[in-house]
N, C-alpha and C positions, 0 to 999 in steps of 0.2 A: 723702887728700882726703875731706872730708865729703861734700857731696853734688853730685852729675849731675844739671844741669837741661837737661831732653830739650824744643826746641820745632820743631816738625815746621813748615815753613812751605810755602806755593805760593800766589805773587803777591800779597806781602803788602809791595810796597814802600813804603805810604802808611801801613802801622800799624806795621811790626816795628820801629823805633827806640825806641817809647815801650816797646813789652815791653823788649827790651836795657838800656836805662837803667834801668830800675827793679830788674834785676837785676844791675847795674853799682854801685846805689847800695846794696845792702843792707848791714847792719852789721856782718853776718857774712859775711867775706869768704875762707875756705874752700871754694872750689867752683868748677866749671867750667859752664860752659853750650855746648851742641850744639845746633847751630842746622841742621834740614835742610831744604836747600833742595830741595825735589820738584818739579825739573823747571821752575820759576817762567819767565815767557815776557815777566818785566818787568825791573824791576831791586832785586829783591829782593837778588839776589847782593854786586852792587856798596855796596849798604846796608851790609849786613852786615861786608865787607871794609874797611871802613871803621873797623871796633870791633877787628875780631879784629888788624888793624895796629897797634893801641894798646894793645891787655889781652888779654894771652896767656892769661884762662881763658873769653874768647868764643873758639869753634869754630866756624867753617864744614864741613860737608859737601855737596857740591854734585851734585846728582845730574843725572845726562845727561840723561834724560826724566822725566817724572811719572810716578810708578811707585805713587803713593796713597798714603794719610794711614797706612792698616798698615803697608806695608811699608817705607815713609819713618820708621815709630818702630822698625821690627825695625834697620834700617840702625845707625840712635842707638845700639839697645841693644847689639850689637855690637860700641861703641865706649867707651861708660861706664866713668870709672875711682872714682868716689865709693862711699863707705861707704853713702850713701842716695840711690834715684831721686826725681827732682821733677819734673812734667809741667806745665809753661806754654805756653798757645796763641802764637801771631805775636801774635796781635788783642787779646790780655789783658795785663795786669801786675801787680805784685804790691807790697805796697806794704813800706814799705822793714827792717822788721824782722823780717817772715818769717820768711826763716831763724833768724835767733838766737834765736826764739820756739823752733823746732825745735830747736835747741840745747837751749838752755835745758830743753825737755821731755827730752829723753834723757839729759840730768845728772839731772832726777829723775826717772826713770822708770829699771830695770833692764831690757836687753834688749828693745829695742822690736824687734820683725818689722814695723811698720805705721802708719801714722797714719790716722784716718780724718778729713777735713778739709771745711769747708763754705765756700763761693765766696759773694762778694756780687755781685749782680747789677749791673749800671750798665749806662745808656742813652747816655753822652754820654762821649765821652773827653776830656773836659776833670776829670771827675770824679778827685781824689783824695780822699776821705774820711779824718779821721780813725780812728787802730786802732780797733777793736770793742772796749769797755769790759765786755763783759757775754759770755761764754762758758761753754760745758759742757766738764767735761774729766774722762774715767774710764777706766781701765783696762778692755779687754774682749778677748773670743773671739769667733772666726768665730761661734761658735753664737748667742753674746749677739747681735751685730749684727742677723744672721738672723731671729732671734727676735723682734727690737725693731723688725723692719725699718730699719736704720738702715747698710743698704747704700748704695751710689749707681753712677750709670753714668758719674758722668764723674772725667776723668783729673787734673783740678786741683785733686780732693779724696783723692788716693790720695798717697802716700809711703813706698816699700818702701824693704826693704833690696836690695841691689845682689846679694849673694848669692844671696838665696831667688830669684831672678828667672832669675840664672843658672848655678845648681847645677838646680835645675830645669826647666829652659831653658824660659820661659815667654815667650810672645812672641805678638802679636797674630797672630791667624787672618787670612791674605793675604788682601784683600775685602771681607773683611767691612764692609759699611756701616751696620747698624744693632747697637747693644750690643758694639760691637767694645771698645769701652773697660770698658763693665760685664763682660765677660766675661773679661776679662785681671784687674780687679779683683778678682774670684771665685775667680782662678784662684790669684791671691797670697796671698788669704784662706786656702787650703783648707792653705797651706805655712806659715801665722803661727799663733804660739801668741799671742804679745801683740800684741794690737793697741790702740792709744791714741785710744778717741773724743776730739775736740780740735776745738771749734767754732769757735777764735775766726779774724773773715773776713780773710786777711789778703791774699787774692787774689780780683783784683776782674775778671768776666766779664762781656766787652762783650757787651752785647745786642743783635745787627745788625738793622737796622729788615726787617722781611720774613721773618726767621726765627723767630718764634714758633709758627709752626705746628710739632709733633708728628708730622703724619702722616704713616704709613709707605707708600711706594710696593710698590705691586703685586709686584714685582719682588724686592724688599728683604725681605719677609714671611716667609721660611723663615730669615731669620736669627734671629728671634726661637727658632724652636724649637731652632734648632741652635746657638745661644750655650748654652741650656739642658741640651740634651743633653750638650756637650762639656764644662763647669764641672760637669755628675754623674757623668761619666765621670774627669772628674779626682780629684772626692771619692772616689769608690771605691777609687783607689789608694792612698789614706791612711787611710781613717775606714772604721769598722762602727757598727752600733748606732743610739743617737741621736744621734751627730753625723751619719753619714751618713744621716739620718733628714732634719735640718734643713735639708741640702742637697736634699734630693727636695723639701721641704715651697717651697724655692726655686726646681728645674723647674718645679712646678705653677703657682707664680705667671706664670712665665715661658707655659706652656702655655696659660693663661688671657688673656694679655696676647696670644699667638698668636690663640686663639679669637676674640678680639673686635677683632683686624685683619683677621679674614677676614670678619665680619660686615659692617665697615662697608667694605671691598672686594669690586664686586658681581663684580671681573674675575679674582679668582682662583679657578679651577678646585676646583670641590664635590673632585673626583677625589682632588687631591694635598693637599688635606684629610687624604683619609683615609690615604692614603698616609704624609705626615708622622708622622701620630698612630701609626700604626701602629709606626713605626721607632723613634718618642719613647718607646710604652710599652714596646717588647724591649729599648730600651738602658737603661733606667731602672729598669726590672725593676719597673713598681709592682704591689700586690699585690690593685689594681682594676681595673676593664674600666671601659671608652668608658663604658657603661651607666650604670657607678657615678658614674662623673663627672656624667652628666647628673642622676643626684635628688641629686646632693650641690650641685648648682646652679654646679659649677665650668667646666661646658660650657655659653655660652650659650643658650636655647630657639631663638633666632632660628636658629644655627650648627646645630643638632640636627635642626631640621628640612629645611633648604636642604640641609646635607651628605646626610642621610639614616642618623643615629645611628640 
């Protein structure tokens, strides 16, 4: 089987048929889809049950309670039998040659570990667009990416191989709420030698009206540093030198993205501030202090002062 498409649901009886169909209708019909249901308190279930009675490569998993968006894709990935993972939300879909585009790149391409893959956005689910005429597509490394910054945090743009995910055993951090997906994406980076940038949009991400906001709750803010930590903690078991150089150069951005949720958060504690940084720079090992961060302008002035740098 080519590819496992992983879609984690919870009370999605009003959108998951149009995801289903559209991976019902693809060209390329080599592949299974796992559909988990976390815990849904609607009739998500009964949806579903509906497909998987008719096309034996929709799957049901049905879990007793909500157990979360992580531990509902670890559940998937313990189940996956595809040569390649594919991550589709409930609330999204994809439109209908997708896969055989992925195809099609791994007859020319040798050995792909990766794809790196870019979403189009849409406001209305009546929206199907025609395919994207106009795309970038080039062979690259973790470092390139890193480098060019042309990482992402979400999961509709990632396509590993099924191996690297599980020789490795790589699997979303239970919890985690924020960067839980960049940080698993990071983590497959640091296991790929080729990876395939590949823009063209062929999955389309509903934009729910009320969710544009960005901002990180209170609460949520220590996952930034500790996605970061954990993803240089992985590079270190593989890379020296300057590859594990552009992975640090990847904490800092992460550290920086930390710094400037605590600024504009008045309720998180100056303390555990320091505290964070403290544990960030021994496991990171960087070869700067707090200090140096603040004249290299990577600590904000507002942060430096409040904390007490």
């Amino acid at each position: 089987m080519k590819f496992s498409i992983v879609t984690p649901a919870y009370n999605e009886e009003d959108r998951i048929e149009k995801c289903i169909n559209s991976v019902r209708r693809q060209i390329f019909d080599d592949f299974e889809m796992i559909i988990i249901d976390d815990g849904s308190v609607d009739g998500t279930s009964d949806k579903v049950k509906k497909f998987t009675s008719i096309d034996e490569r929709i799957k049901l998993i049905q879990l007793s309670e909500n157990v979360g968006l992580t531990a509902a894709k670890n559940v998937a990935l313990d189940q996956v039998k595809g040569d390649y993972l594919v991550f589709v939300d409930a609330d999204d879909w994809i439109l209908p040659n997708m896969l055989s585009d992925l195809a099609e790149q791994l007859n020319n391409y040798v050995d792909i570990d990766m794809f790196r893959l870019k979403g189009r956005k849409v406001f209305s689910r009546d929206e199907d667009p025609a395919p994207d005429p106009d795309y970038e597509i080039s062979l690259s490394t973790p470092v390139d990416l890193i480098r060019e910054n042309k990482m992402s945090g979400y999961m509709h743009n990632l396509v590993v191989k099924n191996s690297i995910v599980q020789s490795n055993h790589i699997r979303f951090t239970p919890g985690r709420v924020v960067l839980e997906d960049q940080e698993f994406t990071m983590k497959c980076m640091v296991y790929s030698s080729n990876i395939l940038y590949y823009t063209k949009k062929n999955y389309l991400y509903f934009q729910r009206p009320g969710s544009l906001s960005n901002n990180v709750k209170t609460e949520q803010i220590p996952d930034i540093i500790e996605c970061a930590t954990n993803v240089y903690e992985c590079a270190q078991n593989r890379f020296t030198g300057d590859k594990l150089h552009s992975f640090r150069d990847y904490t800092i951005i992460k550290c920086n993205q930390f710094l400037k949720a605590v600024l504009r958060d008045r309720d998180f504690p100056p303390e555990q501030v320091k505290a964070y940084m403290n544990t960030f720079f021994n496991k990171v090992n960087l070869p700067f202090h707090i200090r140096a961060m603040q004249s290299l302008k990577l600590i904000p002035v507002q942060v430096a002062k409040r904390v007490g740098f």
